[in-house]
Structure formats: C-alpha cells, structure tokens
C-alpha positions in Angstrom: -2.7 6.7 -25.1 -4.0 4.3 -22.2 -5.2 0.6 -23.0 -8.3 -0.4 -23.3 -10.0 -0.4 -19.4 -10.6 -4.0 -18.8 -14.1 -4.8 -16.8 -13.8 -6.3 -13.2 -15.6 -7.3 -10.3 -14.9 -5.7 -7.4 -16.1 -8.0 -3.5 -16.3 -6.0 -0.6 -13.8 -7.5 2.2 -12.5 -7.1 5.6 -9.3 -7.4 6.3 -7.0 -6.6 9.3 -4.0 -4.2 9.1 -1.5 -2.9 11.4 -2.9 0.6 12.6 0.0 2.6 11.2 0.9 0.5 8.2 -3.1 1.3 7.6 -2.6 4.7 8.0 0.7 4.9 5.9 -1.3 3.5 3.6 -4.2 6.1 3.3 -1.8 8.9 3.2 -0.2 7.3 0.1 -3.8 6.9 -1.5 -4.7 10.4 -0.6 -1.0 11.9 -2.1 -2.1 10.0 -5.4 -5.9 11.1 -5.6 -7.0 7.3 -5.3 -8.6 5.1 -3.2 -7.2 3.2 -1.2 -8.8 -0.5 -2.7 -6.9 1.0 -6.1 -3.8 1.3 -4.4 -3.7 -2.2 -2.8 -4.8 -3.7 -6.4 -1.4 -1.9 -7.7 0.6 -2.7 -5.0 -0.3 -6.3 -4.9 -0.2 -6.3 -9.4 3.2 -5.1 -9.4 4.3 -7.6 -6.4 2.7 -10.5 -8.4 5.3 -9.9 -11.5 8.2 -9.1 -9.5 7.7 -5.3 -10.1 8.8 -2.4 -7.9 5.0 -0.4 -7.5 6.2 2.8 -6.2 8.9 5.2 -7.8 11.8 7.4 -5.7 9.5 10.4 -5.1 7.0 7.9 -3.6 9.2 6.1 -1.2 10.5 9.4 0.3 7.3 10.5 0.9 6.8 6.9 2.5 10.0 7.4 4.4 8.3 10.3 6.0 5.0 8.9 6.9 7.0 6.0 8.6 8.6 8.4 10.5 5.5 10.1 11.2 3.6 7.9 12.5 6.6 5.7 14.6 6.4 2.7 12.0 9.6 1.1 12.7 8.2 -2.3 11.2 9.9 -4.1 8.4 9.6 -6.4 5.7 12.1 -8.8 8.0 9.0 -8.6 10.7 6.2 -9.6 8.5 6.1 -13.0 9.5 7.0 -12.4 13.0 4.0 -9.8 14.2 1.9 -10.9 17.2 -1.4 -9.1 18.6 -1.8 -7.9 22.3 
C-alpha cells in the first residue's frame, strides 16, 4: 500500500528548455500517463538524494527519443550551452 499523499502547493512558472530536451521530455511524461510538472518534481526528488529517477526500460526508450529527435547534448554540455 502507498503512503499517505502529502498536501502541496503547486506555483505556476516559466521556465526555458532546450526544444528537444523539452520534447524528450513530453514523450517521457506521455509514455508514463503523467504530466509533465509530475515528472520534473520526480526527476529533480530523486536527483536531490542522489537517486537514479528512471529505470533500464525508461532510458531505452530515452535512448530512442534522443535519437529521434537529433539530441546529441550531454550532461558534459550543460554548463556550456549558448543561445543564437
């Protein structure tokens, strides 16, 4: 059985996201039946204890996206990415 759900408060926000990372992104969401504010709360949960958020099945399917949509960006470039 699940823990008790825990009440929040959600702010709406704007942020700014590289166009296929955003993409990559939705697709994941969409594969998991969630929205895509869910999925960046569990991504950034699991990064914030050390924790790997997605399983092997998950990353293939990421692998395939990336590949999809021509995103040859890495973790190595994240500090590195400049706008046109």
């Amino acid at each position: 059985m699940a823990g008790k759900s825990k009440k929040i408060e959600r702010v709406q926000t704007g942020v700014r996201v590289e166009k296929r990372v955003l993409k990559i992104l939705k697709a994941i969401a969409a594969r998991h039946d969630m929205t895509l504010g869910d999925l960046l709360e569990g991504i950034v949960l699991h990064s914030f204890e050390g924790k790997v958020p997605f399983g092997n099945e998950t990353l293939a399917f990421i692998e395939t996206m990336r590949e999809a949509y021509g995103l040859d960006l890495t973790a190595a470039d994240s500090h590195k990415l400049s706008e046109d």
